[in-house]
N, C-alpha and C positions, 0 to 999 in steps of 0.2 A: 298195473299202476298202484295197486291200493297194499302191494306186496313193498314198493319200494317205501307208498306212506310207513309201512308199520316199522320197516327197516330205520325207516327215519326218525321215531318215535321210542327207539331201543336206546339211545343215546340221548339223552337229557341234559341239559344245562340250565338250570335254575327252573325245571320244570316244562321247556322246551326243547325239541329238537336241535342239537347241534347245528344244523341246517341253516336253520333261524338267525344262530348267530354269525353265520360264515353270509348274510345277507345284511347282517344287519354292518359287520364290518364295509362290507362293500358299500352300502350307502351312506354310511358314513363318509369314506374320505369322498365319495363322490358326494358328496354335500362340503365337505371340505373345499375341494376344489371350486366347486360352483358360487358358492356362499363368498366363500376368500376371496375369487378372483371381480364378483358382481358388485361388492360395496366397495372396490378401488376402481369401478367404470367411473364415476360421476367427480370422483378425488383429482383421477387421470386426467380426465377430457377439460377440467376448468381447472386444474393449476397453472400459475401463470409458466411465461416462458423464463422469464426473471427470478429464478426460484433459485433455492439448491436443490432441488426433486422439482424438474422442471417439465411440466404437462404442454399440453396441448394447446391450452388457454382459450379454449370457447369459451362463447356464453352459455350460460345455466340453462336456456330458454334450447339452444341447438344442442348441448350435453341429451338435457331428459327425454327431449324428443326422437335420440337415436334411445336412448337407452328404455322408453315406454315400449318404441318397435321392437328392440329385441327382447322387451321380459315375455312382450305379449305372444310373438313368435313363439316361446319355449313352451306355451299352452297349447297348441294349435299342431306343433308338429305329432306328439305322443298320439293321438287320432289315427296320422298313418303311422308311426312306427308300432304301434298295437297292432296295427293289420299285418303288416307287415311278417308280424313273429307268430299272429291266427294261423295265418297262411302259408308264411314259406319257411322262416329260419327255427323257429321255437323262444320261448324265452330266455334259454340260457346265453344262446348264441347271441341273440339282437342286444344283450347284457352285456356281453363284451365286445361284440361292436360297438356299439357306445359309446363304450368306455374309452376303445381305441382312438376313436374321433375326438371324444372333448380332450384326451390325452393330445393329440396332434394340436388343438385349437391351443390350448393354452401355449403349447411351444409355441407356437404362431404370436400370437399375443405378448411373450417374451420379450420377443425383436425388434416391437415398439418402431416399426416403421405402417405408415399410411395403408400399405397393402396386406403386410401379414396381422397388422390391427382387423381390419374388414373380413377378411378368412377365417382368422381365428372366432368373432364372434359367429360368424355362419357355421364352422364345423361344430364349435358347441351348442348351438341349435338345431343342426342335425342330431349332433351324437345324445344330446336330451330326448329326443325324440323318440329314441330306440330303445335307451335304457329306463325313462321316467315308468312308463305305463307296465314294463313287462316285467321290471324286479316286483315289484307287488302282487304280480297275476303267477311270479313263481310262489309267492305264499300262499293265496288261494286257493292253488291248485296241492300245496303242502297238507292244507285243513280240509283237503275233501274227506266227508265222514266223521269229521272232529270241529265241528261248527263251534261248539261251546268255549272251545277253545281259541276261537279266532282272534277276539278281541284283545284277549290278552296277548297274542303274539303281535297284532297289529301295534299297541301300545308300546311294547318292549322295541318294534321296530321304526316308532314315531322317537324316541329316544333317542336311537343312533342319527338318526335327521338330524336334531338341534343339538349333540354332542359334537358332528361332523360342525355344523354352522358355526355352531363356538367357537372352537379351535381351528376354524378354517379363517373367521372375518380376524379373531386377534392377533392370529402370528402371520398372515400373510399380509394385514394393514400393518403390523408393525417394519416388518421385514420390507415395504414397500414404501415406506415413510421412513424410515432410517437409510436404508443404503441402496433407491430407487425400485421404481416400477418390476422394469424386469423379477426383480426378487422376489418380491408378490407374485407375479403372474406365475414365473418359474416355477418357484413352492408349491403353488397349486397344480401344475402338471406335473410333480412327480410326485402325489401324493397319488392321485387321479391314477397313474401308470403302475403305482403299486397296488393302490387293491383293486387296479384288473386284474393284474398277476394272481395274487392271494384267492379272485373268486373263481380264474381261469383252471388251477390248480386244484381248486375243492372238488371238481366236476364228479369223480366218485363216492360222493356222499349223498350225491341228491337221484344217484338210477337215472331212472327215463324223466322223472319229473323235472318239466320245465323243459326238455326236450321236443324234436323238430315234432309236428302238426303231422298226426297218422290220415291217413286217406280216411278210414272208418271215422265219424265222428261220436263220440260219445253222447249221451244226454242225458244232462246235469239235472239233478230232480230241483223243484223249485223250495228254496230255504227261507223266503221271508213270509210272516204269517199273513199276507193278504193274495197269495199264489197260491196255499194251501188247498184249499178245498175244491173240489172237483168242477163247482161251478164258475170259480175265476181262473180254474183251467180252462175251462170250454167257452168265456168270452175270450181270454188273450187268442185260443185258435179260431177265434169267430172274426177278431179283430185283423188278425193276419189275412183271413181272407179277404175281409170288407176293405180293409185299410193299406196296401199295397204300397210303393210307391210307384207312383204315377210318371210320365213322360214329363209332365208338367209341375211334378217335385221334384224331376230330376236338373232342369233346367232353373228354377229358382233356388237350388242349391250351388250350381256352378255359377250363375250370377249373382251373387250374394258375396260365395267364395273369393272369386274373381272382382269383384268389386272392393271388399273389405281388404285384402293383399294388395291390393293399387295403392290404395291407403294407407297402409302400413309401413310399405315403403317410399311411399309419395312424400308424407310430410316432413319425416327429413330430411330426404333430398332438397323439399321443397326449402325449408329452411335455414339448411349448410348450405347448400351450393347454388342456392337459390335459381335453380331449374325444376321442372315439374313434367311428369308423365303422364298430367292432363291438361297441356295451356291453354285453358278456356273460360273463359266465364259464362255464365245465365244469371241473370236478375242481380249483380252486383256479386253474386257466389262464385267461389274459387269452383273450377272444376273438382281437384280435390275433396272437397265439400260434397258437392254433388253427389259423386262418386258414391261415397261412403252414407250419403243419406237414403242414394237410391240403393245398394244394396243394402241397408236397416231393413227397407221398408220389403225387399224381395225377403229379407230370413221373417220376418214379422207374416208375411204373407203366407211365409211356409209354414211356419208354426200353425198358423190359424184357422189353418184350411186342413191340417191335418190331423190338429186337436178336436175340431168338429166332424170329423170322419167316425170319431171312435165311440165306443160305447159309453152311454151316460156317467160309471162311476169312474169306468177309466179315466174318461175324458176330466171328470171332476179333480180327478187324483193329481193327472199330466199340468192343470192349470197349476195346483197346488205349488208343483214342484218348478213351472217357471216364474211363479209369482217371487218364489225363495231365489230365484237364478238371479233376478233382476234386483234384490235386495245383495246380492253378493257381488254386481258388478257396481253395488256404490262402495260394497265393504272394501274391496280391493283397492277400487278407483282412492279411497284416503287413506286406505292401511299402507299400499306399498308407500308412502310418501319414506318411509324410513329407510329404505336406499338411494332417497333423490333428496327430497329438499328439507328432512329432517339430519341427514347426514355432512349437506350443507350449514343450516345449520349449526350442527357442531362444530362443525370446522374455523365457522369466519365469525359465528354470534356466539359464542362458549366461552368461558371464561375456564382454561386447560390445563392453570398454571398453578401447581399446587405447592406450599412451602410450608414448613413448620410441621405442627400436630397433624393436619390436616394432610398431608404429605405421608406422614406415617403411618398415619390410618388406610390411607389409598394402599400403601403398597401391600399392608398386611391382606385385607381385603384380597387383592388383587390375584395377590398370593394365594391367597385361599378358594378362590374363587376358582381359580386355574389347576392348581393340584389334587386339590378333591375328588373331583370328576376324572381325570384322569386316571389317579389311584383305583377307584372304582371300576374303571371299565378296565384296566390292566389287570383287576383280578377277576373280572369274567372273559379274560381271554384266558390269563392262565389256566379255569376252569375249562376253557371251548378246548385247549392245546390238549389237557390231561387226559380228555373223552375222544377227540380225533386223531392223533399223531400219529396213530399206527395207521392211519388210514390216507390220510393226506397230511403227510411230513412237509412236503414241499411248499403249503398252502402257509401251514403254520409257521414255519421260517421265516417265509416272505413278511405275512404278519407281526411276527416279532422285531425283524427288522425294521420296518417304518414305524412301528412304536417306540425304538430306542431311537429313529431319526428325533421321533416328535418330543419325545421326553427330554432330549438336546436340546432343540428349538425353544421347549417353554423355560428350562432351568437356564438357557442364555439369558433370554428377554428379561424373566426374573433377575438375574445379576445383572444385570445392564441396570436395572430400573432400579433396585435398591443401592449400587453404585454411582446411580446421577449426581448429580450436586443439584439440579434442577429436575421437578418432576414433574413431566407433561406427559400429561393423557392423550393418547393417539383416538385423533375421530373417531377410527373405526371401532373403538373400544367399545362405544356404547350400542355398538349392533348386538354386541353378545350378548345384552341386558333382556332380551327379547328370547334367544336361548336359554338364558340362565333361568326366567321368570317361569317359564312353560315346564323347564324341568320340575320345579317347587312348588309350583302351583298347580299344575296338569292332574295332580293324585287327589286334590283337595275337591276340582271339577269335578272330578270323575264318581266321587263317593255322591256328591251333590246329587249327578244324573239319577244315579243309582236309589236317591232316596224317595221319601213322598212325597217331596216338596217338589220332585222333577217340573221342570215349567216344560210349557207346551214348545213344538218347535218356533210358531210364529216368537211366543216371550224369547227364547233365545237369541234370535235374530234383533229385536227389537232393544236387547239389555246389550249384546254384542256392539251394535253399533252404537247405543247411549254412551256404552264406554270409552269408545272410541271417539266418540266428540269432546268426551270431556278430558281426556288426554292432550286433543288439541287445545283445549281451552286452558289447561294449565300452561300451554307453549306462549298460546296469544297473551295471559297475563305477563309471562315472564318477558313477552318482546313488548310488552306496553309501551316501555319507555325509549327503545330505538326510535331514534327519531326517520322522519322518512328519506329513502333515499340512502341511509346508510348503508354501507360494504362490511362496514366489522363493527362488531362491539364483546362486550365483556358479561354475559350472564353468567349469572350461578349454574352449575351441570345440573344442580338439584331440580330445575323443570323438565330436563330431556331425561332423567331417570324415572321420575313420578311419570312422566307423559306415555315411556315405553312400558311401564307398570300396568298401567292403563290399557293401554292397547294389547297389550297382550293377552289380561286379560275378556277383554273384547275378542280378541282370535281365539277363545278357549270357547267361550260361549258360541261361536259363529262357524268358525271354520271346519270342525273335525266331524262336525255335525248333519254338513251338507250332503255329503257323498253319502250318508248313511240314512237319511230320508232318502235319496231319492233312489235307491237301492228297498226300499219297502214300499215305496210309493209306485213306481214302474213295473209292470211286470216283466219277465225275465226276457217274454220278444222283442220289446219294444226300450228297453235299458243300452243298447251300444247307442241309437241313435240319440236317447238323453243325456247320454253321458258326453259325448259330442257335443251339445247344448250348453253342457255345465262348464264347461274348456272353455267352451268358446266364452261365455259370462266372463269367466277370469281372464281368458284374453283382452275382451272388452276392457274391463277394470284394470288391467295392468297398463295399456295404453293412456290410457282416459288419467291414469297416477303421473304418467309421464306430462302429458300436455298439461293437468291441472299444475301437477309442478313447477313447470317451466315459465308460471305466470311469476314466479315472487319476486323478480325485479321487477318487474310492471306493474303491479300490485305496490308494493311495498315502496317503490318511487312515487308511483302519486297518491298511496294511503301513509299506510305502514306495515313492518312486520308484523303487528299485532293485527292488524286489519287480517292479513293474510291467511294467519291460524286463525284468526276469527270464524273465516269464512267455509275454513275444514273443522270448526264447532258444530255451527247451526244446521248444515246440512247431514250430518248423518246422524245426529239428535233429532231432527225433524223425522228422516225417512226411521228412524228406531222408530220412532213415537209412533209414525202410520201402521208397522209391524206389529204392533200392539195391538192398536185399534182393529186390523183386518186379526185378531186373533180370533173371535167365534166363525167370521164368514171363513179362512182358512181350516179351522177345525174341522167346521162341515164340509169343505171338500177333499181332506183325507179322509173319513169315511171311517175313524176308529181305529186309523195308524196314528202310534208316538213314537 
């Protein structure tokens, strides 16, 4: 293995392994596809039938509640497709199986009929499953021996994320808002189908690495400095033996599981079809309800009984990291609002309609916005092509190919839009603001982390979600004046630009941050079952974004709009604020991890 690292390593592109980038392509359009095809679920499912791009015409309230179920699913399944590639296929493979399924889902999705709609989201939350967890664990497994290096390859590969995102939500919401649905969806599976090709095709550049699971198991020395020293060696194997799981952890996991998955698929059932897989009540409570309260209370049970098994600092450390879990399923629970009901939002309260100077400036913008970044990464493929071509010709073809598709796609849209007579901003536009911000802003974070002013993780968390409140608080000012009960009105775009400004940077300080305590905090025995832990939070919070979403005609009927962002103000300003406050008692139980 460490024959094929160095091989890997002889081939540099901007100071990394060729490798790097044939990964980072592939997560790109596979963020392309995912990204394009998820901010026209909620567009889809509530445009009316009376339209000219004529939807499905639910209400908001049945839209978000299938779409909470499926964001949260795409958390939950990566658990077993991780094992999955541990165990039987490797990562390269369960890579492009994946790829192959969300490639099938989106055809599925295309044909905008009842049944291959319902397919289509299930085989993308399969084919997520297989691909989310294992493209990453092939990098890890790239930087064995080269830790110092990790970070920067992670970043470069956090990059191709929100490059994918960008040009995935703008040209498949356009193309899906100009000349229907299908278009959008379509776009996004053969985008999806080319860089499986392109990663299917690289397979001689990476050797064994990321390859099928040898019977011999390897053992990876412990890399984070609280694993170090021989004596947090000898509690994690003191731990393993005290701390087992039990017959009785293994039954409060499946009822937990099994409980929260009734739930998941319950409430939309429960309220599309208004049928339910639990018709019962206790004490005035939906069974539904029930259900998912009694399994909280079974994972709560498990945690607690399993955090008090282990050793004093451990156990100090493990609370640490689900005190942070539980601040991340309120992050979630208001951040994702910007594929449900900030996306709404734009569509029915935005004023889109742009004329004069104002119109000119958009399109230059627009323009700029769009060709930059593309230019950019077209000359670090050019670069990846001039280092591999003699080695995988066939990979870089395919590559080159779907960039001159996409370089069509963006210089149409461009002439279309600078040929309007009218110039309206497509909804989806303002998903990219969220991409674009992260690109601009991410290097300004990162110097931050890096300096002495670094805040503790509690202040991250706690500044993370401050921002986030007051993103919604610019929304609620700017819907003040809706009156209650309204379906449209006319705001300036200038509050949903400030708002994702905002939030993003809130996702800068919150998000990238998580996985990287709790990776220092856990020692290396007891890390797949945290990590487990941490999915599931985001699970939680992705669901919990759906259902809070799906109140704003309810809310906004007998308050107002404003009431409604009011109310995703004050609560994650509040939970920031306690983040803060629990900042010494948290210090003290990381134990002298930052």
């Amino acid at each position: 293995m460490n024959t094929d690292i160095e091989n890997l390593f002889k081939d540099k592109v901007i100071g990394h392994p060729a490798g790097l980038f044939v990964l980072f392509f592939t997560e790109m359009w596979e963020r392309f596809s995912f990204y394009g095809m998820r901010i026209l679920l909620v567009l889809f499912l509530t445009a009316p039938f009376a339209s000219d791009n004529p939807g499905w015409d639910w209400p908001r309230e049945h839209a978000l509640a299938l779409i909470g179920t499926y964001a949260s699913l795409l958390y939950l399944t990566p658990i077993v497709g991780g094992w999955i590639a541990d165990k039987i296929t490797g990562y390269r493979i369960a890579v492009v199986i994946g790829c192959l399924i969300m490639t099938l889902g989106h055809a599925a999705m295309a044909l905008e009929t009842t049944m291959t709609f319902y397919l289509g989201l299930a085989l993308l939350v399969i084919g997520t499953g297989f691909f989310k967890p294992n493209i990453t664990s092939i990098i890890s497994e790239m930087y064995k021996g080269k830790e110092s290096k990790k970070d920067g390859a992670y970043t470069i590969f956090y990059m191709g994320v929100n490059a994918g995102a960008f040009f995935g939500m703008l040209l498949c919401g356009y193309f899906a808002k100009t000349y229907g649905w299908s278009w959008g969806f379509g776009i996004a599976g053969i985008f999806m189908f080319f860089g499986m090709l392109q990663f299917l095709f690289s397979k001689k550049i990476f050797g064994d690495i990321g390859g099928k699971p040898s019977l011999k198991h390897e053992v990876e020395l412990p890399q984070n400095i609280n694993e170090e020293s021989p004596v947090d060696q000898e509690d994690a194997q003191l731990n393993e033996k005290l701390n087992p799981f039990t017959t009785f952890d293994k039954i409060l996991i499946v009822l937990s599981s099994v409980g929260g998955l009734l739930y998941l698929f319950n409430d939309p059932l429960e309220k599309i079809k208004g049928t339910s897989l639990a018709p019962f009540e206790i004490g005035g409570m939906s069974g539904s309800n029930v259900i998912v309260l009694c399994a909280l209370a079974f994972f709560l049970v498990l945690l607690v009984t399993r955090i008090s098994r282990y050793l004093p600092i451990v156990r100090d450390k493990i609370i640490a990291v689900s005190i942070f879990g539980l601040f991340t399923v309120f992050f979630f629970a208001f951040f994702e609002q910007s594929l449900g009901s900030m996306t709404l939002f734009a569509r029915d309260y935005t004023n889109r309609i742009l004329e004069g100077d104002s119109a000119t400036v958009f399109k230059i913008i627009d323009a700029l916005l769009t060709t930059i970044p593309l230019i950019i990464i077209t000359w670090v493929l050019a670069i990846l092509s001039k280092k591999t071509f003699s080695k995988i010709a066939l990979s870089n073809v395919i590559l080159w190919i779907i960039f001159a598709g996409l370089w069509v796609l963006v210089i149409f849209r461009l002439y279309k839009n600078f040929t309007a007579e009218v110039t309206e901003v497509e909804e989806t536009w303002f998903g990219i603001l969220n991409s674009f911000f992260i690109i601009t802003l991410a290097p300004l974070f990162s110097r931050w982390w890096e300096s002495k002013y670094n805040p503790s993780a509690a202040m991250k968390y706690g500044l993370g979600l401050i921002l986030l409140g007051i993103g919604f608080a610019v929304l609620s000012y700017g819907a003040s004046d809706i009156p209650s009960g309204a379906q449209t009105a006319s705001i300036s775009m200038i509050f949903l630009i400030i708002a994702y400004l905002f939030h993003t940077m809130g996702e800068l300080c919150l998000s990238p941050v998580g996985l990287s305590y709790l990776s220092k905090l856990v020692p290396a025995r007891m890390i797949g079952f945290m990590f487990g832990v941490w999915y599931l939070a985001i699970a939680v919070g992705q669901k919990a974004a759906g259902t809070m979403g799906g109140m704003i005609d309810k809310i906004s009927a007998e308050y107002s709009l404003g009431t409604f962002f009011l109310i995703f103000t004050v609560i994650p300003i509040g939970v920031g604020l306690i983040s803060i406050l629990l900042n010494p008692v948290l210090k003290k139980l990381m134990h002298g991890v930052r």
